[in-house]
C-alpha positions in Angstrom: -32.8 5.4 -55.6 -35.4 4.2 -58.0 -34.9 2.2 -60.8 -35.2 4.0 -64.2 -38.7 4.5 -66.5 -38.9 3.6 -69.7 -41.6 4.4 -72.4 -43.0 2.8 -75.3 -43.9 4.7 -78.2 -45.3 4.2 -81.7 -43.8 5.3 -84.3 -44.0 4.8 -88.2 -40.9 3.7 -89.2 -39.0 1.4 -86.7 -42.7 0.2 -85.0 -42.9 0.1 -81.0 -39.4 1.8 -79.7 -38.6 1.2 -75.5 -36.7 4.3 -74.5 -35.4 5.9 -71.3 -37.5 8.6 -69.8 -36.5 10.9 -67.2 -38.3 11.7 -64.2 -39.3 15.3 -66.0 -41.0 14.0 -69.0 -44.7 14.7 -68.7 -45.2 11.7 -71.1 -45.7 11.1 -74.9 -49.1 11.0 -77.1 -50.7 7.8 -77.7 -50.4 8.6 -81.7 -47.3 7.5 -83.7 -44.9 10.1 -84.3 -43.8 10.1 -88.0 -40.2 9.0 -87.4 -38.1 7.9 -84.4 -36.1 11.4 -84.9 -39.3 13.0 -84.0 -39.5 11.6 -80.5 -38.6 13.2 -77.8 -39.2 14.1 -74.5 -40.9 17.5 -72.8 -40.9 18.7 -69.4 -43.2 21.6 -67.9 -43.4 24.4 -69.6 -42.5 27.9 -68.2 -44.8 30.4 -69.6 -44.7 34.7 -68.4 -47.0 36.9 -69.5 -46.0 40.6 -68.4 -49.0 42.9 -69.5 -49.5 41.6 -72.7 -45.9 43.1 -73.5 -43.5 40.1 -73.4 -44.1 36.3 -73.8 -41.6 33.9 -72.9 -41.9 30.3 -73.1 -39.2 27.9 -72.4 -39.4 24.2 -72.4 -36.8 21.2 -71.4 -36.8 18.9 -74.1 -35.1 15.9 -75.5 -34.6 14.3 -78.6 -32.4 11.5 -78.0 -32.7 10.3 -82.1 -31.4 12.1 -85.5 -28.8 13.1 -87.1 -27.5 15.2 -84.4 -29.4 14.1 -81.4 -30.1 16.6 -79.1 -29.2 16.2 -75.2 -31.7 17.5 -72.7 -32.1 21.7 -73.6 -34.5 24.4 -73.4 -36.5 25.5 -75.9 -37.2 29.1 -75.8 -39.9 31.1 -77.4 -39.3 35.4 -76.8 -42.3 37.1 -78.2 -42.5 41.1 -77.8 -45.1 42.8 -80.1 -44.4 45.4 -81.9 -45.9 48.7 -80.6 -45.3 52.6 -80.5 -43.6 53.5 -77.0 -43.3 56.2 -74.8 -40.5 56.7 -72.1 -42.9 55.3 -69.4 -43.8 52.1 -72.1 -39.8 51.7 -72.9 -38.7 51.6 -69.0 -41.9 49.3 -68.2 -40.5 46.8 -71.4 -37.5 47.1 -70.8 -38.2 46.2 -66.6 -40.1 43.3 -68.2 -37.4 41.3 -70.4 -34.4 42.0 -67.6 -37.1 40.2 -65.0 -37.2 37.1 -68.2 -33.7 37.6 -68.4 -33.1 36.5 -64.5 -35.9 33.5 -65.0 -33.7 32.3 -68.1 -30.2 32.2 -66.4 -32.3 30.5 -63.5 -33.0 28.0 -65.7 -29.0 27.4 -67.1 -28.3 26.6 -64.3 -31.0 23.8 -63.5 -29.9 22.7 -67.0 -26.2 23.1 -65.8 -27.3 20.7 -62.9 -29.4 18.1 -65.0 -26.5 17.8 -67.4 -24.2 17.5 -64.5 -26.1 14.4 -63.5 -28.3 16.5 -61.1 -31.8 16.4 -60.8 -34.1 19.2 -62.3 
């Protein structure tokens, strides 16, 4: 087992802050963030672009500061434009977001695991 990372990062109002970072964290920029409750951590992101008919984003994060801190999650951005369809254009959307909606329970259950104590 190796022994945990930690980070230092500027920030504006409490100065240099030495935090926990977990082994997903791509790291933090070298600019002070405005407040402690804005840092957090950010894992790869998972970007699908299907034909320029759905976008879906999702991102593990962390924000271990706040008012209501906020335990390791995904953020998820779902972005369909609008557009006129046809049957073919409906089935081929519709194909499209069940495929995204079999990557997103993929990822619940890596979350599952990582909040479990697991690894992701």
């Amino acid at each position: 087992m190796t022994a945990a990372r930690t980070v230092t990062v500027p920030t504006l109002d409490h100065g240099l802050i030495t935090i926990p970072e977990p082994v997903w964290c791509l790291g933090h920029p070298d600019e002070p963030a405005e407040y402690r409750a804005d840092v957090h951590h950010s894992g790869p992101e998972h970007l699908v672009d299907t034909d320029r008919r759905a976008v879906l984003a999702a991102e593990l994060v962390e924000f271990p500061f706040g008012d209501h801190p906020v335990p390791p999650s995904l953020y998820v951005e779902l972005f369909v434009p609008t557009a006129t369809m046809d049957p073919p254009g409906l089935e081929g959307l519709a194909a499209v977001l069940e495929e995204r909606a079999a990557e997103l329970r993929g990822l619940a259950l890596r979350l599952a695991v990582l909040r479990a104590g697991g690894v992701w």
